[in-house]
N, C-alpha and C positions, 0 to 999 in steps of 0.2 A: 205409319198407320194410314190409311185410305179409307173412304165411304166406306168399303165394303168387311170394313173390320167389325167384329160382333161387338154389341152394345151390351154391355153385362154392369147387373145391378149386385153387386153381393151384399147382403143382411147380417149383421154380427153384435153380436152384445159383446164381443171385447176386440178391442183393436188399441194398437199402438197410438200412444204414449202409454198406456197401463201396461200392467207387469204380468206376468206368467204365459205359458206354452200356448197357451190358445190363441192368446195377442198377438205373438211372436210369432206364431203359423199363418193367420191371414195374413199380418203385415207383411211379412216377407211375401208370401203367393203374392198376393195383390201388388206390389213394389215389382215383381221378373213378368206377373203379366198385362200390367199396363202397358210395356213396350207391344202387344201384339193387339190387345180389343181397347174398346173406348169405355174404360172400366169408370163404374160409381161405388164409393162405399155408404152405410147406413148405420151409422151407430148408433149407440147412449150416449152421453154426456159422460165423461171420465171419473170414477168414484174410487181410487186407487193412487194413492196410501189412503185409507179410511181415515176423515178428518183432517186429510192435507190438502183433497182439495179444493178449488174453487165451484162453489155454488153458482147450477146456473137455473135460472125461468127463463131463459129464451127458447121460444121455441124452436128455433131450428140456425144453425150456423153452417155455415158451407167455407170450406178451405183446399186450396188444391196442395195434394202431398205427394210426393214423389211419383209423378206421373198423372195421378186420377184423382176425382173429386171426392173428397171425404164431408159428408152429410152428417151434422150430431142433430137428432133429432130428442126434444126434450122428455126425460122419466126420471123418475124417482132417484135418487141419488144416497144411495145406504150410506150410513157412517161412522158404523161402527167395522171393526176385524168381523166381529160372529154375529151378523145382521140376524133379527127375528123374522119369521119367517115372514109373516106381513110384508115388513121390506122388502125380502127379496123378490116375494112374487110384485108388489109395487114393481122393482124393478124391472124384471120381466115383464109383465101383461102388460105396464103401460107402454114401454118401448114398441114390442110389438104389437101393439092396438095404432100407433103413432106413425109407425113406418107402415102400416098395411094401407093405412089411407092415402099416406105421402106416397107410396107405390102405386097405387090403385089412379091416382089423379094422371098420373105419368106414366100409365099403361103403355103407352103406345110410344112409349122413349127407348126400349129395353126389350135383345131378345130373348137373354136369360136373365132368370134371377136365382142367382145361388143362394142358400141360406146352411147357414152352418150353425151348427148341436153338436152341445145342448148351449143354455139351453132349449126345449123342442120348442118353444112357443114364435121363433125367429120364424119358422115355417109357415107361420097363415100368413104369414106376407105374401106365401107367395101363391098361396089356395086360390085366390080370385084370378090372379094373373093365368094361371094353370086353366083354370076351366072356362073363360074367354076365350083362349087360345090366342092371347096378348104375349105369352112368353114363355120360352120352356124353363123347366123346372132342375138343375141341381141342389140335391139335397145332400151336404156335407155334413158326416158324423163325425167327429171326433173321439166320442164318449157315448155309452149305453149309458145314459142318468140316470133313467128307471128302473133302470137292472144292479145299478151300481148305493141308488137311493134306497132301496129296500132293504137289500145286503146286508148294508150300512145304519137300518132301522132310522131312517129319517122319516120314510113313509114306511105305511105298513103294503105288507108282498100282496093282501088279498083285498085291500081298504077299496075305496070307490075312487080315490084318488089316482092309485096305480091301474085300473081297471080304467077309467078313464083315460086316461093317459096311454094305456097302451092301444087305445081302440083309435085314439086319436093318430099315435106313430103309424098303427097298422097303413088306415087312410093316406096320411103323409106320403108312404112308401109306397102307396100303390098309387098315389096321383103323379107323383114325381117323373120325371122320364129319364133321371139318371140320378143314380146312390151314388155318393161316393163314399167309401171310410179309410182309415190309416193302414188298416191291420189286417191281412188274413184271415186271423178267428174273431175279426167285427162281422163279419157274415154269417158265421154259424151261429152265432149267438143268437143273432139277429131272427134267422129261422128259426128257432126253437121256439120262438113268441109269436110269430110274424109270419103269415101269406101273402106274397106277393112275387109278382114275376118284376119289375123291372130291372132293369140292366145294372150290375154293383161291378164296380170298378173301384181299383185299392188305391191310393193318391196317398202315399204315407208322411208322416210326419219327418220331420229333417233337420237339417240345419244349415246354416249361412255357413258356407265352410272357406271362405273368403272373410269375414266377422270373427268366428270362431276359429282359431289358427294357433298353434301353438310358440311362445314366447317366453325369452327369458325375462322372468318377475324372481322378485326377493323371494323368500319360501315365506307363508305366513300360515301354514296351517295344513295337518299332517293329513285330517279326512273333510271333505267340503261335500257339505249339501247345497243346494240351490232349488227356490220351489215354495209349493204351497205348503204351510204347517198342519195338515189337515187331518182328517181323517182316516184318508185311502193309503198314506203312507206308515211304514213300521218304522217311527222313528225310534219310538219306545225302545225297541229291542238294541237298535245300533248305541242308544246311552247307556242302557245294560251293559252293556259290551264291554264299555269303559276299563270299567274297576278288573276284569278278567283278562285286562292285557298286558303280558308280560312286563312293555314298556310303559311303566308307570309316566311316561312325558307327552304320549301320544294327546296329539289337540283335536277338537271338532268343531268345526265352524259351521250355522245351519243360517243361510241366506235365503231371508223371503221372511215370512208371517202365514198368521191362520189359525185357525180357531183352536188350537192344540198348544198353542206354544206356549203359554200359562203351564199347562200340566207339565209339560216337559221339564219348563226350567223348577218346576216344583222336584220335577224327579231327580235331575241333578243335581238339587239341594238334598234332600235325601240319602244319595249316593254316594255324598261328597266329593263330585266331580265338576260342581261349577268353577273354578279355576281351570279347567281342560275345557268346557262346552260355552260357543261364543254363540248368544243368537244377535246377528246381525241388523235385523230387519231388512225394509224393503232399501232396495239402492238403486240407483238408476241400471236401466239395462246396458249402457254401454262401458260400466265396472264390471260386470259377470265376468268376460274373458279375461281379464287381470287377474280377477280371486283365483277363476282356475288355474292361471296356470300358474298360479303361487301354492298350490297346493299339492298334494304327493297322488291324495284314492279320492274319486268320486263316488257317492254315498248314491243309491237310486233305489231306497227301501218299499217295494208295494206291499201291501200284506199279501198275504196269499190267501186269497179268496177266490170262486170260483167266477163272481161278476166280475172281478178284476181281468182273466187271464188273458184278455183279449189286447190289454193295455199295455203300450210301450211309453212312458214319459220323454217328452221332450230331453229333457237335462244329460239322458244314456247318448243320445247324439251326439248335443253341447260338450260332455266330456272326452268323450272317446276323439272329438274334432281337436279338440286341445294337445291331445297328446295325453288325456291325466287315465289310468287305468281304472276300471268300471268296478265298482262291489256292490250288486245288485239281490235286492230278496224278491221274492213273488215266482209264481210258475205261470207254462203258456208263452203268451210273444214277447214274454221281457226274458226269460229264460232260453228262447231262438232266440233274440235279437244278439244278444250278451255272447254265446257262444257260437256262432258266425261267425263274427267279429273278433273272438279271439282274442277280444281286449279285456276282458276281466273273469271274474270269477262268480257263483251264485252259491252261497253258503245254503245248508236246510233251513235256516230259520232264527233259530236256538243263539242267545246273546251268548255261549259259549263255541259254538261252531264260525260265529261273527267275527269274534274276538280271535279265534287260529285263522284266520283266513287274513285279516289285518295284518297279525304276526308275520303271518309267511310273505303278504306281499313287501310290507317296510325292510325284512328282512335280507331279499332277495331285489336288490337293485336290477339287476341283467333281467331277470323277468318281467318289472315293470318297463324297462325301454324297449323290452320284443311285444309285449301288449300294447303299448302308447304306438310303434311303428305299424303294427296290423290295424288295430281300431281308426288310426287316422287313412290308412289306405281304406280300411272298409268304409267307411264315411263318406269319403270323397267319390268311392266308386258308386253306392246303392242308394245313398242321401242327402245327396245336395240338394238345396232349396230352389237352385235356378232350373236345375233337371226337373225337380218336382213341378214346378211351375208350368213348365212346358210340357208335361203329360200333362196337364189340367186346360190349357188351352187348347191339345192338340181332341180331347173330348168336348171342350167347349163347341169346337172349331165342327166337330159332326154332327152334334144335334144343331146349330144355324145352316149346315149346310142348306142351298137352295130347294132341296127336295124334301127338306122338313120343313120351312117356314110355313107359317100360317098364309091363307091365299091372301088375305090382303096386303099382307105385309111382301109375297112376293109381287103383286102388281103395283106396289109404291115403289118397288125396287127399279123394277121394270122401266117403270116411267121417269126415276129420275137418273 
């Protein structure tokens, strides 16, 4: 790396050491692209296992992590699994009230500053910077919140909350000077709400396929979920499933936590399938590639909803890197990703259509090792995380170019 390497600041309400897809996304990007810019990170303080962990009021801690300086800048700290809503936006608004200041003082450190959503509020960070013309603007999406939050009736579709909120995205998308999202149909979506020209380029979600590799592990479990207990997923229907499978031995082990998983295991008690359905909880990330590859079918249940379609989960990577074959629900880019790939299967829906589809794959050994050989060729070919990375610098690398810098910042160049 040399002077003339970009100074980039990225914005995240989740980063590694916490657990799920979105941690695991910046971390990894940010880990392949500190080898090329003089990267900062900007988080929260770690709130993940709820009540495992460590309380902080410091305002701010600075540690260097694999490469680049990772900033925990002090917010609220939820602690329960199913935080009220208070907390969460606690969580939210103070972080980013926190880091807009901590950015704003160090305007002049930084020529981008990435911010990644949801959730949207990570983005006023980077409002002032933007219209000083102190720093260009990536705006990383990972998720439609507002479109997904409605859906889902956590806000209402017409409230003043979601009206708000979308007036604010709209703003965000037209100040920014590069979108990025995961998916394809993150962009139409996106128009259907939203006017705006700037530049959207897809930067997709991935995986460490060097991390994720497939290995021999003892067997410990016929169907393996991995993930948040939430809402956006059908788990519901894969426990249904249960009782209508032929092989009354079949196991399901569901890795992670979330606000659902009370109900769940309520359902398995009902079903009389809590001897078959293990929930795990959270575990460190670097047990995930052991479970998988101790397991037979990777479980990647979205509901199918039409705010969803746009959504691929991290874990359909995770798995298909492994070698474990995909049984995925939801329509849209989880239904392209899965059949591409040729690594698994997508039932209608119906815990009976779930349950012959299980049947057929356990049944059929030679077709789960010609799905586990494609899904890992396809993986390694369209989504590795090092290659992702390196599209994300090699866009970094165009908006610093010299012909975009702000004039001042080209004659400090100039001069030193």
């Amino acid at each position: 790396m040399d002077d003339s390497s970009p100074r980039v600041l990225v914005v995240t309400q989740a980063f590694p050491p916490e657990k799920g897809g979105n941690a695991s996304r910046m971390g990894d990007l940010c880990r392949h692209m500190a080898d090329n810019v003089e990267l900062t990170v900007v988080a929260p303080p770690t709130c993940f296992p709820p009540g495992e962990f460590e309380w902080s009021w410091k305002r701010a801690t600075k540690k260097r992590r694999e490469g680049h300086d990772l900033i925990r800048l002090w917010s609220w700290q939820p602690r329960t699994v199913d935080p009220s809503f208070v907390e969460r936006m606690l969580y939210y608004i103070i972080f980013a009230f926190h880091a807009l200041v901590w950015a704003f003082l160090r305007r002049d450190e930084f020529d981008v500053v990435l911010t990644s959503s949801p959730p949207i509020f990570t983005g006023l960070v980077a409002f002032p910077l933007s219209i000083t013309g102190s720093a260009k603007w990536v705006l990383d999406i990972r998720d439609l919140w507002i479109d997904v939050s409605s859906d889902l009736g956590f806000i209402s579709g017409d409230g003043i909350a979601t009206r708000l909120s979308r007036r604010y995205q709209e703003q965000a998308l037209k100040r920014a000077d590069l979108v990025t999202i995961t998916t394809p149909g993150t962009e139409a979506r996106m128009r259907e709400h939203y006017s705006f020209e700037t530049a959207v380029q897809v930067i997709p979600n991935g995986v460490d396929t060097q991390y994720f590799e497939p290995q021999d592990e003892p067997q410990t479990a016929d169907l393996i979920y991995t993930g948040n207990i939430g809402y956006g997923q059908d788990l519901e229907t894969c426990i249904r499933a249960l009782p209508l499978l032929e092989n009354s031995d079949v196991t399901f082990t569901l890795v992670g936590d979330g606000d659902l998983r009370p109900e769940l295991t309520a359902l398995a008690e009902r079903l009389g399938v809590t001897d078959r359905v293990e929930f795990t909880g959270l575990v460190p990330r670097d047990e995930i590639p052991r479970l998988l590859n101790g397991a037979t079918i990777g479980v990647a249940p979205l509901k199918a909803r039409e705010s969803l379609s746009y959504a691929v989960p991290t874990k359909v990577y995770e798995y298909l890197a492994c070698k474990l074959p995909v049984l995925a629900l939801g329509n849209g880019e989880i239904e392209r990703v899965v059949e591409a790939s040729e690594g698994g299967v997508i039932p209608d829906g119906s815990p009976q259509s779930v349950a012959d589809a299980i049947d057929e794959l356990l049944d059929d050994e030679r077709r789960r090792r010609r799905m586990a050989t494609r899904g890992r060729q396809f993986v390694v070919s369209n989504y590795d995380r090092q290659a992702i990375a390196a599209e994300l610098f090699d866009a970094i690398s165009k908006l610093v170019e010299p012909a975009n810098w702000p004039v001042s910042e080209r004659r400090a160049r100039s001069r030193s």
